[in-house]
RODO-2510 file (C-alpha; in nm, 4 decimals, decimal comma):
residues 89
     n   res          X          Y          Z
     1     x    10,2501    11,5086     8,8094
     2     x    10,0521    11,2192     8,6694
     3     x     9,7042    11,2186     8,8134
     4     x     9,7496    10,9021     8,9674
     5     x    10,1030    10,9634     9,1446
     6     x     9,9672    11,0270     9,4744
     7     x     9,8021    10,7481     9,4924
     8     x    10,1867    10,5247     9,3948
     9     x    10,3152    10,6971     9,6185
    10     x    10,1159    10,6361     9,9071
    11     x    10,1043    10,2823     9,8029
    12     x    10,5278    10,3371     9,7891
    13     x    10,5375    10,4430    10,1641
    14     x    10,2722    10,2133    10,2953
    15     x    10,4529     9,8924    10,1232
    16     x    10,8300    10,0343    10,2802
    17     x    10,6123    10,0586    10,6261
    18     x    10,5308     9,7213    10,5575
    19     x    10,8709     9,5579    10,4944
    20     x    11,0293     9,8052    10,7549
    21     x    10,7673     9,6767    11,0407
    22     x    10,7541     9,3374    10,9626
    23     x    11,1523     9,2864    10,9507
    24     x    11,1469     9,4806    11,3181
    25     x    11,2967     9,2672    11,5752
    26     x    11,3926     8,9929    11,3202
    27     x    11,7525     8,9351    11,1699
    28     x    11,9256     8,8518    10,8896
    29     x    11,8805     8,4765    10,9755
    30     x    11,5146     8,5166    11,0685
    31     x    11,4737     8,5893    10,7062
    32     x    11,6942     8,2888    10,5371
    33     x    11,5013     8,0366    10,7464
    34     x    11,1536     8,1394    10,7503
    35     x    10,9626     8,1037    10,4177
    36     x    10,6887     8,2769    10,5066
    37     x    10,8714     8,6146    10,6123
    38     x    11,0933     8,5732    10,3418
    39     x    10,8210     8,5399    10,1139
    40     x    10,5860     8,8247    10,2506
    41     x    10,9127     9,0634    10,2601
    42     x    11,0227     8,9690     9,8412
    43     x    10,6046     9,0322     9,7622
    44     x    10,6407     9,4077     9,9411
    45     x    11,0019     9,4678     9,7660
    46     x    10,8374     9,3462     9,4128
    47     x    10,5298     9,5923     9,5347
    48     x    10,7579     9,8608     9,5994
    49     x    10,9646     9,8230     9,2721
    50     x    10,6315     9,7862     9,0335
    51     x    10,5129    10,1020     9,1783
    52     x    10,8905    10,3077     9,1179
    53     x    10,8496    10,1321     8,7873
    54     x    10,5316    10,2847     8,6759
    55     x    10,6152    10,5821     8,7977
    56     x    10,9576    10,5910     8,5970
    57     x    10,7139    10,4978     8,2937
    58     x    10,4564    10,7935     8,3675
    59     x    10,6160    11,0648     8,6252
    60     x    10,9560    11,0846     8,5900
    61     x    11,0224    11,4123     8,7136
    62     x    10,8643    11,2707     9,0509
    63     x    11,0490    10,9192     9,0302
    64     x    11,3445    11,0977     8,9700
    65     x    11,3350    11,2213     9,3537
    66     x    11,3503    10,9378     9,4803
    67     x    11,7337    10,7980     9,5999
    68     x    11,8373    10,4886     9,3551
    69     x    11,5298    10,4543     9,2180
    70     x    11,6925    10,2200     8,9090
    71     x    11,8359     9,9776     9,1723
    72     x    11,4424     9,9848     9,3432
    73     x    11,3101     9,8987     8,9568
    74     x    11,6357     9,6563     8,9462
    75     x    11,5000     9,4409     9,2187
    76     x    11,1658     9,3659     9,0698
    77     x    11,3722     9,2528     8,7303
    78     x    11,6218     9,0117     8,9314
    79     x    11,3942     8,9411     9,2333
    80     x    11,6186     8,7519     9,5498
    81     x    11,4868     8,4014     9,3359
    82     x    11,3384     8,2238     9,6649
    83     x    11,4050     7,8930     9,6452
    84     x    11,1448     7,6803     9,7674
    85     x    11,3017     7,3726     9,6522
    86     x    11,4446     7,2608     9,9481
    87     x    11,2036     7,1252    10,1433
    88     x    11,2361     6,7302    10,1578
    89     x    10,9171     6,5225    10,1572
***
């Protein structure tokens, strides 16, 4: 295990907490019309995927545990592209 894994990791679960608490109570629509949710949720799923991704690049025996770990890394390479576009002034 790299030295610093334990440290990812925690960061892993505390950043899953974060989307996981956050999104409690809210729905599906919740996040399509409110920027700042859907915002705060993309920044912990790009948080999330950097850390799976540096793990992949130094512990892979560890990231390698983890369920769908590519499709975690895939997320922070395609991203949900907010658009904030759409507000008229």
């Amino acid at each position: 295990m790299h030295p610093k894994s334990p440290k990812w990791l925690e960061d892993l679960i505390r950043y899953c907490l974060v989307i996981e608490d956050t999104m409690a109570g809210r729905s599906e629509e919740d996040l399509r019309t409110d920027l700042l949710l859907r915002l705060a949720i993309e920044r912990a799923f790009e948080i999330v995927a950097e850390v799976v991704s540096r793990l992949e690049r130094t512990d892979l025996p560890t990231v390698e545990r983890l369920t769908d770990y590519r499709q975690v890394i895939g997320f922070r390479r395609t991203g949900s592209r907010t658009d904030t576009t759409t507000r008229s002034t």
